[in-house]
DRENTORKOL-3810 file (N, C-alpha, C; in nm, 4 decimals):
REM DRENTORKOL-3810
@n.u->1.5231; n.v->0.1069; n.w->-0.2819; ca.u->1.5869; ca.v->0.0952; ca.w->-0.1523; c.u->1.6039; c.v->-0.0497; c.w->-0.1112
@n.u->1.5384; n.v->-0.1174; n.w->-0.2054; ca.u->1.5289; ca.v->-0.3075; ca.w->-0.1734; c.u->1.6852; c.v->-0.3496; c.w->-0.1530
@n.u->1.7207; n.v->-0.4005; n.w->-0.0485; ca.u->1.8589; ca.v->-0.4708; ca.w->-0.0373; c.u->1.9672; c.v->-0.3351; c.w->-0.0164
@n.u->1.9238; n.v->-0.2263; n.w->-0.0119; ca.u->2.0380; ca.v->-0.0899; ca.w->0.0458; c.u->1.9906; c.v->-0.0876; c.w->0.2202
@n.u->1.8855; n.v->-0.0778; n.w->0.2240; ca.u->1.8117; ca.v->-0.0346; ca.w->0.3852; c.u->1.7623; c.v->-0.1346; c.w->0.4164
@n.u->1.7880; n.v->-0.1786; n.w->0.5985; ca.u->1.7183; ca.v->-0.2990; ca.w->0.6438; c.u->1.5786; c.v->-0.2967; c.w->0.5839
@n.u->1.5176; n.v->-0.4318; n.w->0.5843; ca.u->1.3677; ca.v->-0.4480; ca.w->0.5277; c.u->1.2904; c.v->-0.3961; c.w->0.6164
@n.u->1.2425; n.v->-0.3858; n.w->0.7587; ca.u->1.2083; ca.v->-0.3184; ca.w->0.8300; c.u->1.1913; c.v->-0.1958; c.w->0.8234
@n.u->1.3059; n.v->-0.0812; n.w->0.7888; ca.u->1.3110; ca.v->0.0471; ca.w->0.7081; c.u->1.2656; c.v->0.0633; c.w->0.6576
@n.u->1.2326; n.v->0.0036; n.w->0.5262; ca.u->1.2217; ca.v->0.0126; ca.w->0.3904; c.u->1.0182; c.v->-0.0266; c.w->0.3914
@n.u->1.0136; n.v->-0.1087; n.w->0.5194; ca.u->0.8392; ca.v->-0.1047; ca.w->0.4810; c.u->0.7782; c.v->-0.0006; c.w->0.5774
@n.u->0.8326; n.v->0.0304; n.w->0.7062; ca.u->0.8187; ca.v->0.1432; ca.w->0.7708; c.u->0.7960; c.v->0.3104; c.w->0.6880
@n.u->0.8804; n.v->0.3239; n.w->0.6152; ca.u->0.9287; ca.v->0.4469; ca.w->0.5326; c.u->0.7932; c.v->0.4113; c.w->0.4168
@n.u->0.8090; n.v->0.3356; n.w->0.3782; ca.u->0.7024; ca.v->0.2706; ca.w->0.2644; c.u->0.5205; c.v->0.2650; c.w->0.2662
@n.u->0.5344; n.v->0.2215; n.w->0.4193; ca.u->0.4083; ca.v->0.2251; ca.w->0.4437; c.u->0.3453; c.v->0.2959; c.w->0.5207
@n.u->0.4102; n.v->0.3124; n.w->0.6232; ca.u->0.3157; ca.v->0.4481; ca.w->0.7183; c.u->0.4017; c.v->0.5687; c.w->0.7058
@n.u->0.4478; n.v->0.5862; n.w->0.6479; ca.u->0.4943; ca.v->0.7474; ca.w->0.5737; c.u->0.4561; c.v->0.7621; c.w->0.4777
@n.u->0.5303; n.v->0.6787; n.w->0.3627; ca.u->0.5202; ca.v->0.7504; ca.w->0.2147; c.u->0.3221; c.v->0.7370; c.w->0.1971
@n.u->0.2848; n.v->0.5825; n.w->0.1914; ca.u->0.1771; ca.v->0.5669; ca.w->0.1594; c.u->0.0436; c.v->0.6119; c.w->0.2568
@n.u->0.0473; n.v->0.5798; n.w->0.3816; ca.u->-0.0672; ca.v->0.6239; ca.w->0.4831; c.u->-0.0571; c.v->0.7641; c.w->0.5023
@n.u->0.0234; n.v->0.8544; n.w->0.5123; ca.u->0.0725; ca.v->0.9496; ca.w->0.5246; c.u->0.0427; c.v->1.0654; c.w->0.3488
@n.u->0.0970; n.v->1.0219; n.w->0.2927; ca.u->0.1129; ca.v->1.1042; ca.w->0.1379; c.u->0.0063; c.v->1.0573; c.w->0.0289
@n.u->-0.0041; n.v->0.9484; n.w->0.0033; ca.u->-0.0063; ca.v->0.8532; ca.w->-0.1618; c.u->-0.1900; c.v->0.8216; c.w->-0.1189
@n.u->-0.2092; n.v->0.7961; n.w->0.0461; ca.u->-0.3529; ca.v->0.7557; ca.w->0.0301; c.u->-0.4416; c.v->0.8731; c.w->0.0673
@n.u->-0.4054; n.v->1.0116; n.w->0.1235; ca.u->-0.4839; ca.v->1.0853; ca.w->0.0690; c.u->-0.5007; c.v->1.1625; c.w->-0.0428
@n.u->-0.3968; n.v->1.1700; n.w->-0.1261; ca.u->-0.4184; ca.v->1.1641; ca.w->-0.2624; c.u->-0.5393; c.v->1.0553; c.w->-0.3403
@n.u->-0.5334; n.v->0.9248; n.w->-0.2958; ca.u->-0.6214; ca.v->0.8332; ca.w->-0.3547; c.u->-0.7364; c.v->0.8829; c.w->-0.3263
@n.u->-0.7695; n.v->0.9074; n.w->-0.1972; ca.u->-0.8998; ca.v->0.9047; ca.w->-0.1155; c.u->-0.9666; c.v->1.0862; c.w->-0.2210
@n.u->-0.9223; n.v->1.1514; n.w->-0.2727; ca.u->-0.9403; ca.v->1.2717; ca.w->-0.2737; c.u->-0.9767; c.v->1.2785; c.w->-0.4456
@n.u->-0.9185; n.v->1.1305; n.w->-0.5082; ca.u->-0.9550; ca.v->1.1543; ca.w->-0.6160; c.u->-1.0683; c.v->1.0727; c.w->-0.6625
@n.u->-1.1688; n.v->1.1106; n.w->-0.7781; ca.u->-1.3105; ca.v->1.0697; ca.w->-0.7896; c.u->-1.2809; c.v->0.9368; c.w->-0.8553
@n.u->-1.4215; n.v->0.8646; n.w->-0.7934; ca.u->-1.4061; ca.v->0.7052; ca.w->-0.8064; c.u->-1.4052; c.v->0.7123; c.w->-0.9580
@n.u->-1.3522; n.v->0.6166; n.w->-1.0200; ca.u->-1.3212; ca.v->0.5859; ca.w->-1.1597; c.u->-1.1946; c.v->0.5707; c.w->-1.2251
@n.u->-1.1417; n.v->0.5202; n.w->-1.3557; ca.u->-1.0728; ca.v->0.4595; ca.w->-1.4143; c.u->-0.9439; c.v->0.5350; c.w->-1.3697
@n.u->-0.9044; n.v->0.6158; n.w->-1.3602; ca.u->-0.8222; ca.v->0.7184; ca.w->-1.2651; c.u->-0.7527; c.v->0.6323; c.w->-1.1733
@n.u->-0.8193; n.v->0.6405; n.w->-1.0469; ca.u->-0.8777; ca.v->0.6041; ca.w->-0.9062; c.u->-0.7794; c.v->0.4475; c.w->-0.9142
@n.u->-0.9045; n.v->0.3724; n.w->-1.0700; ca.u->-0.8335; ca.v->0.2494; ca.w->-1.0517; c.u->-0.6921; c.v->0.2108; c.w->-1.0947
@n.u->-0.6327; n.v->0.3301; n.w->-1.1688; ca.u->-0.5238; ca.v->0.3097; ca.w->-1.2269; c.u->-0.4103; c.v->0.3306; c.w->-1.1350
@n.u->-0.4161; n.v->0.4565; n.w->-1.0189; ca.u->-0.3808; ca.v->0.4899; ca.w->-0.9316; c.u->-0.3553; c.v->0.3346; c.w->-0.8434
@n.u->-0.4207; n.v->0.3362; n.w->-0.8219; ca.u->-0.4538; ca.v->0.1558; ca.w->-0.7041; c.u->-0.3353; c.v->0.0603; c.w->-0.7623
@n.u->-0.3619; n.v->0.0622; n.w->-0.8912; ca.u->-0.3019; ca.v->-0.0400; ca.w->-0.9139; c.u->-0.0975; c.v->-0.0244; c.w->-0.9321
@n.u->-0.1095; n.v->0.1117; n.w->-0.9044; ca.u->0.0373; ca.v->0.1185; ca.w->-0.9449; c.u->0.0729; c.v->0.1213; c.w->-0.7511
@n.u->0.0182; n.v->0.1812; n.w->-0.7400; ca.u->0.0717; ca.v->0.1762; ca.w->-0.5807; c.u->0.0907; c.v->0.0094; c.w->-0.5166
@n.u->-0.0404; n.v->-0.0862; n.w->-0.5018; ca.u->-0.0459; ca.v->-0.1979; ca.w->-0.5075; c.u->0.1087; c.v->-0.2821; c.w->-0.5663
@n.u->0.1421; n.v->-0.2279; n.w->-0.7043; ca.u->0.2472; ca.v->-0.3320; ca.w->-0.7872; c.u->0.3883; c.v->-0.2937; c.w->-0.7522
@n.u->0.3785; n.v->-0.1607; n.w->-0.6535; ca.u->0.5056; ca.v->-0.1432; ca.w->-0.5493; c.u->0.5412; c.v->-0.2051; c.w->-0.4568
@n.u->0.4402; n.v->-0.3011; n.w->-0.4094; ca.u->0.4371; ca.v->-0.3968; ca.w->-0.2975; c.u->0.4914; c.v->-0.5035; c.w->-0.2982
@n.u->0.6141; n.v->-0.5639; n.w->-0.2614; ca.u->0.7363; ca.v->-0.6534; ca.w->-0.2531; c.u->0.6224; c.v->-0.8047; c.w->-0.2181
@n.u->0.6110; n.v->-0.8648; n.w->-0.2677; ca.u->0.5575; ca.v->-0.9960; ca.w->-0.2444; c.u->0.6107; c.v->-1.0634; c.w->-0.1688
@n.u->0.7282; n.v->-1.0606; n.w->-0.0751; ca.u->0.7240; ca.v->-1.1302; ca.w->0.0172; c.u->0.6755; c.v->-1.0622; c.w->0.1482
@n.u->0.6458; n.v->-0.9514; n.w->0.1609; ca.u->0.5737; ca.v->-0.8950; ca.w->0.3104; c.u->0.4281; c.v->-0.9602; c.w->0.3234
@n.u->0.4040; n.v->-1.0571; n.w->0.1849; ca.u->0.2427; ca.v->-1.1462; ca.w->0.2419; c.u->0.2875; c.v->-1.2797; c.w->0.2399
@n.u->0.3942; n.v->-1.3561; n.w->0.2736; ca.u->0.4111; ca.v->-1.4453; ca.w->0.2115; c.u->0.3775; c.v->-1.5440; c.w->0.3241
@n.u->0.3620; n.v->-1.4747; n.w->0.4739; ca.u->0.3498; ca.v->-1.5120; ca.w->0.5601; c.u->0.2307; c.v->-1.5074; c.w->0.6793
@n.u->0.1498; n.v->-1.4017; n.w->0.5488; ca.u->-0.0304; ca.v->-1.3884; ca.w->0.6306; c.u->-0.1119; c.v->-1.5210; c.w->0.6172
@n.u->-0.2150; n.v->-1.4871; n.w->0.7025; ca.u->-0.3077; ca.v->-1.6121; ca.w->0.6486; c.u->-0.4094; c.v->-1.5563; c.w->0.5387
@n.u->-0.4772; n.v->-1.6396; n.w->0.5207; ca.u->-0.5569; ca.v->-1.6227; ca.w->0.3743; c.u->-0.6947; c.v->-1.5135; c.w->0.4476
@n.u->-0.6947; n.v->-1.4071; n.w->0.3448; ca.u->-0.8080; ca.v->-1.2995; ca.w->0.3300; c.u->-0.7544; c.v->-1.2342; c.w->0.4840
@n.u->-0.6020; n.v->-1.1992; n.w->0.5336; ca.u->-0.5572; ca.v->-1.1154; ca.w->0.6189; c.u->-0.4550; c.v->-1.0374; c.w->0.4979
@n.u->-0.3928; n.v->-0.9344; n.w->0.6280; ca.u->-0.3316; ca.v->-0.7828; ca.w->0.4694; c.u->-0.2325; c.v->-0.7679; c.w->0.6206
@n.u->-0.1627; n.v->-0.6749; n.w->0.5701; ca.u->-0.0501; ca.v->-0.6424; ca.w->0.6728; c.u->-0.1347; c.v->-0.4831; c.w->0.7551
@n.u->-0.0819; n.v->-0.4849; n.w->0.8547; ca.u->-0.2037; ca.v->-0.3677; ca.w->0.9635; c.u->-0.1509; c.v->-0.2560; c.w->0.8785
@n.u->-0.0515; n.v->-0.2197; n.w->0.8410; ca.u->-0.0142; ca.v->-0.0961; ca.w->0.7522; c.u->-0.1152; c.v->-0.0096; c.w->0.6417
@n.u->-0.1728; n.v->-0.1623; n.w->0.5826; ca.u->-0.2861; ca.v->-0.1334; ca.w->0.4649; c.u->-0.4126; c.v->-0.1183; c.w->0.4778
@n.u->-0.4431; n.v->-0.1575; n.w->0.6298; ca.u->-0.6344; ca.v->-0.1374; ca.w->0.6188; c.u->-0.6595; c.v->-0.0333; c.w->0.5880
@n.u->-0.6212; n.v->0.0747; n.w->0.5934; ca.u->-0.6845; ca.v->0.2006; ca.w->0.5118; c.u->-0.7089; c.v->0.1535; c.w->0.3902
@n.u->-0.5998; n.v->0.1308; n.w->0.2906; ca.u->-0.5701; ca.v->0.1129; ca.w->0.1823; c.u->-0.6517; c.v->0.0073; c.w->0.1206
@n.u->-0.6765; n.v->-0.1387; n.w->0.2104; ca.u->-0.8109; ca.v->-0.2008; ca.w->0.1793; c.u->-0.9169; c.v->-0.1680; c.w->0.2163
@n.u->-0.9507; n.v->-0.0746; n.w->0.2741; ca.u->-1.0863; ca.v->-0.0035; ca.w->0.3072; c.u->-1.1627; c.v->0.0611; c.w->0.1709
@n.u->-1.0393; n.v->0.1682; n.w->0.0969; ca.u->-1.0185; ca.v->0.1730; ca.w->0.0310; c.u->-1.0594; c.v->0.1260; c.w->-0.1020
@n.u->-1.0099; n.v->0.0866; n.w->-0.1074; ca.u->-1.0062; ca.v->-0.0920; ca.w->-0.2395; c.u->-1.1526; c.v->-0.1336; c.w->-0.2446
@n.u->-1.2289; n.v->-0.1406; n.w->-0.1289; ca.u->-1.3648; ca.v->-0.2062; ca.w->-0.1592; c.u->-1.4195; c.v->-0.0985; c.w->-0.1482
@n.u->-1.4172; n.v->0.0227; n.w->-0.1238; ca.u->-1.5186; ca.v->0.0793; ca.w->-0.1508; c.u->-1.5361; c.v->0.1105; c.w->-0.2617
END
């Protein structure tokens, strides 16, 4: 959808639908391990690198604290 739908759209739809909504209770539901981490990491490498390009250092976008909650546990 990158460059079809405003960017706004596209992280809206992306992040508090598809992912907070669908993709992270799937994560949350499956047992910790190589799985789990493989899962993480594909969801993670969907993430457009410029929506951090503009945080400060060891901040995340408010969309993801689940998702880094997540991550460290």
């Amino acid at each position: 959808w990158d460059g079809i739908v405003q960017e706004d759209t596209v992280r809206d739809l992306g992040l508090s639908k598809l992912l907070n909504r669908y993709l992270l209770l799937n994560l949350l539901n499956t047992p910790p391990g190589p799985d789990n981490i493989e899962k993480c990491k594909k969801v993670v490498a969907c993430l457009p690198e410029r929506w951090f390009h503009d945080l400060k250092s060891g901040s995340t976008l408010p969309e993801l604290l689940n998702l880094c909650k997540h991550l460290l546990q």
